[in-house]
Backbone as JSON, one array per atom type, in Angstrom:
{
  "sequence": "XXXXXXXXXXXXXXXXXXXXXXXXXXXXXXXXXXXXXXXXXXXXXXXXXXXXXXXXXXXXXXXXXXXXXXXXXXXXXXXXXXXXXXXXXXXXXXXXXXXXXXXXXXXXXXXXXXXXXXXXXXXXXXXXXX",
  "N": [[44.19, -16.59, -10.95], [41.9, -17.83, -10.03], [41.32, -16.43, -7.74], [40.64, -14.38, -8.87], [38.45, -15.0, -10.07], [36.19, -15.61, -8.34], [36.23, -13.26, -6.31], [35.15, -12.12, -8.43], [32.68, -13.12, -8.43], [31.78, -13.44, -6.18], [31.28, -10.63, -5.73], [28.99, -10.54, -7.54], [27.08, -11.73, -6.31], [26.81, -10.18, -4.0], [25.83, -7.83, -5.35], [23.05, -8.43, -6.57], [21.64, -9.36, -4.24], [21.4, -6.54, -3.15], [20.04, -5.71, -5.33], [17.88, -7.11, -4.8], [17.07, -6.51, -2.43], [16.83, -3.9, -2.54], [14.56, -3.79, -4.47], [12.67, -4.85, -2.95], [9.72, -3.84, -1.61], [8.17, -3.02, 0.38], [5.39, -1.44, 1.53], [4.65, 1.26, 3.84], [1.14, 2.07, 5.15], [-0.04, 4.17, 6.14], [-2.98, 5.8, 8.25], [-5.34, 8.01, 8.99], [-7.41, 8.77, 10.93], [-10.0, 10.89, 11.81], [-12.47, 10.51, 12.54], [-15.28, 9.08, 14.03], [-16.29, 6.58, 13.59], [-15.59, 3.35, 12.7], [-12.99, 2.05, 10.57], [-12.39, 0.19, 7.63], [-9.78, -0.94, 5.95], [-8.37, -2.49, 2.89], [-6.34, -4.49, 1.11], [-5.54, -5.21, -2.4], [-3.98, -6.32, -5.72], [-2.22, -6.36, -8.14], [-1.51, -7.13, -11.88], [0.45, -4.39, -13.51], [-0.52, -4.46, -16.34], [-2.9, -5.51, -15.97], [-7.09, -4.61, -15.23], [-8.63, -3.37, -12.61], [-9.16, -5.42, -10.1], [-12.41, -7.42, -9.52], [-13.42, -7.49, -6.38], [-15.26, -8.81, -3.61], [-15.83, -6.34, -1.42], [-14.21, -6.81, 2.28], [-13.5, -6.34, 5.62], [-10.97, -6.82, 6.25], [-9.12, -5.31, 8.06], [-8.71, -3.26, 10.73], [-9.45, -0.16, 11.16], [-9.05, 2.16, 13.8], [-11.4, 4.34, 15.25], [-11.3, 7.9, 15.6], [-8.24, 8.13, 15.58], [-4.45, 6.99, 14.87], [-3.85, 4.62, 12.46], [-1.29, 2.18, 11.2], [-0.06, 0.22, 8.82], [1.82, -2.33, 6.88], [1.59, -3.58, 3.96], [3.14, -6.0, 1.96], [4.31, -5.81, -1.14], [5.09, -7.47, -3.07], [7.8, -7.73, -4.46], [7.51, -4.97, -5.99], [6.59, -5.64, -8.38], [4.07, -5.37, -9.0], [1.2, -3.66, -9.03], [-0.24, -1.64, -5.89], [-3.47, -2.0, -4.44], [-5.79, 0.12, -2.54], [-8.23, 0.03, -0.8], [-10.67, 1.73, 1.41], [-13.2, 1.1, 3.59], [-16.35, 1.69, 5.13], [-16.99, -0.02, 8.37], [-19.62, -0.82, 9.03], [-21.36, -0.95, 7.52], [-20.2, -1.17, 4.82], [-19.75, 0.58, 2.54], [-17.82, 1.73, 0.4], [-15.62, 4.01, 0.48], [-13.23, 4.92, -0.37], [-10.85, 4.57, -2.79], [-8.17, 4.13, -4.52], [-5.25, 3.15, -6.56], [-1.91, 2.17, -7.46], [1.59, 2.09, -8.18], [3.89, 0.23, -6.54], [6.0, 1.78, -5.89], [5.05, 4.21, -6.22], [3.44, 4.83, -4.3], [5.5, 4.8, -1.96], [6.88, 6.92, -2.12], [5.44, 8.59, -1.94], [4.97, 8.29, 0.45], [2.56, 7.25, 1.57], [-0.14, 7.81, 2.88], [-3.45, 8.28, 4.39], [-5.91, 10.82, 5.03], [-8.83, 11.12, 7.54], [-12.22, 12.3, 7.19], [-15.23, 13.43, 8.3], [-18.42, 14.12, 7.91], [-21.67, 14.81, 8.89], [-23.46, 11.58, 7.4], [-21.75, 11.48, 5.32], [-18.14, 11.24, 4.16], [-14.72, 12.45, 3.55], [-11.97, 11.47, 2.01], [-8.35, 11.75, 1.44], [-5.54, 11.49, -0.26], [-2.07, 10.89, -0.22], [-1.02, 10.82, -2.6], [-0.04, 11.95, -5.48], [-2.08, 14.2, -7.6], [-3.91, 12.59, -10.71]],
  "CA": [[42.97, -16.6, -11.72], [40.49, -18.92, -9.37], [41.13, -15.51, -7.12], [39.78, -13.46, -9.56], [36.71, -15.82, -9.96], [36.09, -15.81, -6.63], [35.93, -11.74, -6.39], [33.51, -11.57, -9.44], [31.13, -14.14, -7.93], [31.39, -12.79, -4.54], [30.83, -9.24, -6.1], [27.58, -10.32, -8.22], [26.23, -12.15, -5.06], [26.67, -8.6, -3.03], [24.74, -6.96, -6.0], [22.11, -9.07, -6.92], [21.21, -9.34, -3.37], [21.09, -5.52, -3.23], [18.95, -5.49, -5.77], [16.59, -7.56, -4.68], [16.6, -5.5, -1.25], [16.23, -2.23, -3.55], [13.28, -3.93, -5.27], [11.69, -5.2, -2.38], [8.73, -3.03, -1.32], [6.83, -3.5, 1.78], [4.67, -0.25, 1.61], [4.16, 1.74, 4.79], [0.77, 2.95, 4.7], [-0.77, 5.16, 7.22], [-4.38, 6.14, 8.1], [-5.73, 9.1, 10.35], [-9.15, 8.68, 10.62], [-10.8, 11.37, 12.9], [-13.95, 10.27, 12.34], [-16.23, 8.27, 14.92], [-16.68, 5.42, 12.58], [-14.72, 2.24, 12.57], [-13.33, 1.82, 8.6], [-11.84, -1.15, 7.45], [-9.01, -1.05, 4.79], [-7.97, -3.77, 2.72], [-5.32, -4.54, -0.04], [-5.2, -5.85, -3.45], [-2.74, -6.61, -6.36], [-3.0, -6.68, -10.11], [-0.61, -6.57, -12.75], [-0.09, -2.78, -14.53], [-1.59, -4.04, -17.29], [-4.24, -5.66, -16.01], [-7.95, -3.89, -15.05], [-8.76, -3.48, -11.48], [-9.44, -6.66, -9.55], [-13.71, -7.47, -9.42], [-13.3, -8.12, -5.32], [-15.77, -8.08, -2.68], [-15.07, -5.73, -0.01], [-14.22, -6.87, 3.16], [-12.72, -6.23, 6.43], [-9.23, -7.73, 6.68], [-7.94, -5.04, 8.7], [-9.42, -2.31, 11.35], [-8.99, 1.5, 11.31], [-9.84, 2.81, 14.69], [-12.06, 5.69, 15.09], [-10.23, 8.73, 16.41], [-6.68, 7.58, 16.13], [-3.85, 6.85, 13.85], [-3.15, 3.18, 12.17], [-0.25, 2.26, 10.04], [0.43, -1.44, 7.83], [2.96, -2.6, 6.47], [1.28, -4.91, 3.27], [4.04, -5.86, 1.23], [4.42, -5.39, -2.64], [5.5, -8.51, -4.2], [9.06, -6.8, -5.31], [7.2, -3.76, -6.72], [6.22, -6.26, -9.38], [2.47, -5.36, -9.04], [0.35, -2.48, -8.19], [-0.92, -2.03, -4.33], [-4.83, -0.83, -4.82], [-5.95, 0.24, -1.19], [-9.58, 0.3, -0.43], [-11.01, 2.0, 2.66], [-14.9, 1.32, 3.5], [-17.05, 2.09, 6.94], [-17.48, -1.15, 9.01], [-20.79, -0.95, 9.62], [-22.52, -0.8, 6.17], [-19.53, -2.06, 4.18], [-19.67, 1.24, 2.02], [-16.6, 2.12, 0.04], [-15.44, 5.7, 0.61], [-12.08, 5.54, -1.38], [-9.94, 3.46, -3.79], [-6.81, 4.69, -5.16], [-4.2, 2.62, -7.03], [-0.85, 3.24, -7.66], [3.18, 1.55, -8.45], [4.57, 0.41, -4.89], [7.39, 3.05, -5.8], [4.55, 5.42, -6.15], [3.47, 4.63, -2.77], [6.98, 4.69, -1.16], [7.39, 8.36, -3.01], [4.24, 9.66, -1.43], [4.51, 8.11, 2.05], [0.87, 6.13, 1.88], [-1.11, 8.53, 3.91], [-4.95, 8.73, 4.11], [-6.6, 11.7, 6.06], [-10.08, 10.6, 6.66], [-12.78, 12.86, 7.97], [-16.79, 13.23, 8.53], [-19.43, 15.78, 8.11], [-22.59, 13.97, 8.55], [-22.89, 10.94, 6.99], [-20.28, 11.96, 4.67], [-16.78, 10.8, 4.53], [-14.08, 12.58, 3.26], [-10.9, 10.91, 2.3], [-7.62, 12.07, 0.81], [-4.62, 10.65, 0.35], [-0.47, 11.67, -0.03], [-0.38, 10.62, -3.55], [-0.37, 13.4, -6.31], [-3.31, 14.26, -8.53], [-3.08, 12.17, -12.12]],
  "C": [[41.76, -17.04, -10.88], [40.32, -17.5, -8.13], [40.38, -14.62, -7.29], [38.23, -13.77, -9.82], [35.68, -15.39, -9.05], [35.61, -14.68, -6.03], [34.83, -11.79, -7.2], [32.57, -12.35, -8.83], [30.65, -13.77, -6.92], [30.71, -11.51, -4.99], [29.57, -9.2, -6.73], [26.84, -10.66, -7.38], [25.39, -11.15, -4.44], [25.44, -7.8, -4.17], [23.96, -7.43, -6.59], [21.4, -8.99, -5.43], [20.94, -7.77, -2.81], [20.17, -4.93, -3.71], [17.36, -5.92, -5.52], [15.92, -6.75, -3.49], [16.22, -4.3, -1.71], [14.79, -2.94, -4.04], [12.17, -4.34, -4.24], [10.95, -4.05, -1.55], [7.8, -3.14, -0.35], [6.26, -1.77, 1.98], [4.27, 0.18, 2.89], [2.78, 2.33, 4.46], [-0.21, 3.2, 6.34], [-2.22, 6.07, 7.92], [-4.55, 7.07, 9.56], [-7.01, 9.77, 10.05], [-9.48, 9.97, 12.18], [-12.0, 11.42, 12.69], [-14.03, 9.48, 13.72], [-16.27, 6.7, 14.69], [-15.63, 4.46, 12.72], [-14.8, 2.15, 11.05], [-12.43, 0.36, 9.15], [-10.48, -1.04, 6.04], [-8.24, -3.04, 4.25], [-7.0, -3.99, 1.43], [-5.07, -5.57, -1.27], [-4.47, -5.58, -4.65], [-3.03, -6.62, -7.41], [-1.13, -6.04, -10.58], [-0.41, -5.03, -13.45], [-0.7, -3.17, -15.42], [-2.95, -4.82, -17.14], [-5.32, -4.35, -15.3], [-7.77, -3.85, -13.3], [-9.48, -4.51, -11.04], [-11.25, -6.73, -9.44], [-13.49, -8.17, -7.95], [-14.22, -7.82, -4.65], [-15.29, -7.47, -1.52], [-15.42, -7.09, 0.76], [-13.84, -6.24, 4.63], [-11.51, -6.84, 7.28], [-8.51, -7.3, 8.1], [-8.89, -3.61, 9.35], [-8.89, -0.95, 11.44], [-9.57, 2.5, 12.57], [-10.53, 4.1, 14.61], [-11.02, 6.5, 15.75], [-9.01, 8.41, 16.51], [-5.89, 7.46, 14.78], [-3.43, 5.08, 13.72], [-2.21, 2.93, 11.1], [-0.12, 0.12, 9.97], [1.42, -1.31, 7.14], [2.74, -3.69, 5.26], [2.35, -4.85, 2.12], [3.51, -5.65, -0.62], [4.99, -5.97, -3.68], [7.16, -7.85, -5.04], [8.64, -5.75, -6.18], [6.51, -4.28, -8.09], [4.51, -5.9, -9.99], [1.72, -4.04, -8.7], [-0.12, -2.92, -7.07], [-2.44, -1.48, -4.79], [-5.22, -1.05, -3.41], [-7.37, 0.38, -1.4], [-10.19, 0.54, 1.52], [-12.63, 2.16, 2.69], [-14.78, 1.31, 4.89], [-17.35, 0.29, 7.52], [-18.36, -1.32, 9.37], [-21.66, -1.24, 8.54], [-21.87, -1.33, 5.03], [-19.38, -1.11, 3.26], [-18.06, 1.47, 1.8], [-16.35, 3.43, 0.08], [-14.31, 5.72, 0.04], [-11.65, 4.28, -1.48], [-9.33, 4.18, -4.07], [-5.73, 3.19, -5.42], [-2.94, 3.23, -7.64], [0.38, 2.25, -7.38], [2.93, 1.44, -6.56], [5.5, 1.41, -4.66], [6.65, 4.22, -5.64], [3.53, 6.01, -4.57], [4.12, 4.98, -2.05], [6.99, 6.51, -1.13], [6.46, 9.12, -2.09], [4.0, 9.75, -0.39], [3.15, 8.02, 2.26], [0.81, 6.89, 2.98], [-2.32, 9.1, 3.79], [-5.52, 9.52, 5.38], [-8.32, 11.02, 5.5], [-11.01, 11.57, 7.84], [-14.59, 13.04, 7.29], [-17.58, 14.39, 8.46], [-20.98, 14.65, 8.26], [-22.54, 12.37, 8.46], [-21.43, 10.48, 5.7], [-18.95, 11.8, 4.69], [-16.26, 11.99, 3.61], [-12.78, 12.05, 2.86], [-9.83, 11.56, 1.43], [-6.07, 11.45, 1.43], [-3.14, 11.29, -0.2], [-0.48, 11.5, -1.73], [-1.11, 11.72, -4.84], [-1.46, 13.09, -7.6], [-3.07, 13.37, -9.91], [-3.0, 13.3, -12.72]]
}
């Protein structure tokens, strides 16, 4: 009997700890800016049912001009929405927001094309139209 214990406890250990590795979410996300411009992206959190966070931009995190950058900001166990914001480093202008599940992230492979005409940004990103 204390054998059999022993198995089930060991066995919920193994899958509880599975789960938590299934639930945990560290979001790849990916940026390919061929623009000129230095952006800045930055990452915030909210419950689904709350609104979208009232934050001031900043620049947490640099997006070289001409090149590709990738992060890794985690996702609280998927518990939360990621909301990504990408503005120009020079003027502090926001050129895209998108929010979205960490699973819906994961699903889409977090990838922002970002491109210039002018002063003009373009941005688009992997995750599907609502």
């Amino acid at each position: 009997m204390p054998l059999v214990l022993t198995v089930l406890l060991f066995g919920s250990v193994i899958a509880f700890a599975g789960c938590d590795t299934f639930n945990h979410s560290e979001v790849k996300v990916t940026f390919l800016n061929s623009t000129d411009s230095l952006l800045c992206d930055d990452y915030y959190y909210a419950l689904p049912s709350e609104g979208t966070p009232n934050v001031e931009a900043g620049c947490s995190n640099e997006v070289k001009p001409l090149g590709r950058t990738t992060r890794l900001p985690g996702c609280d166990h998927g518990a939360v929405d990621l909301i990504v914001t990408i503005t120009v480093a020079s003027d502090g202008r926001e050129i895209h927001n998108r929010r979205a599940t960490c699973k819906e992230w994961n699903d889409a492979r977090a990838t922002f094309i970002i491109k210039q005409r002018g002063d003009e940004f373009a941005v688009t990103d992997s995750l599907p139209e609502n």
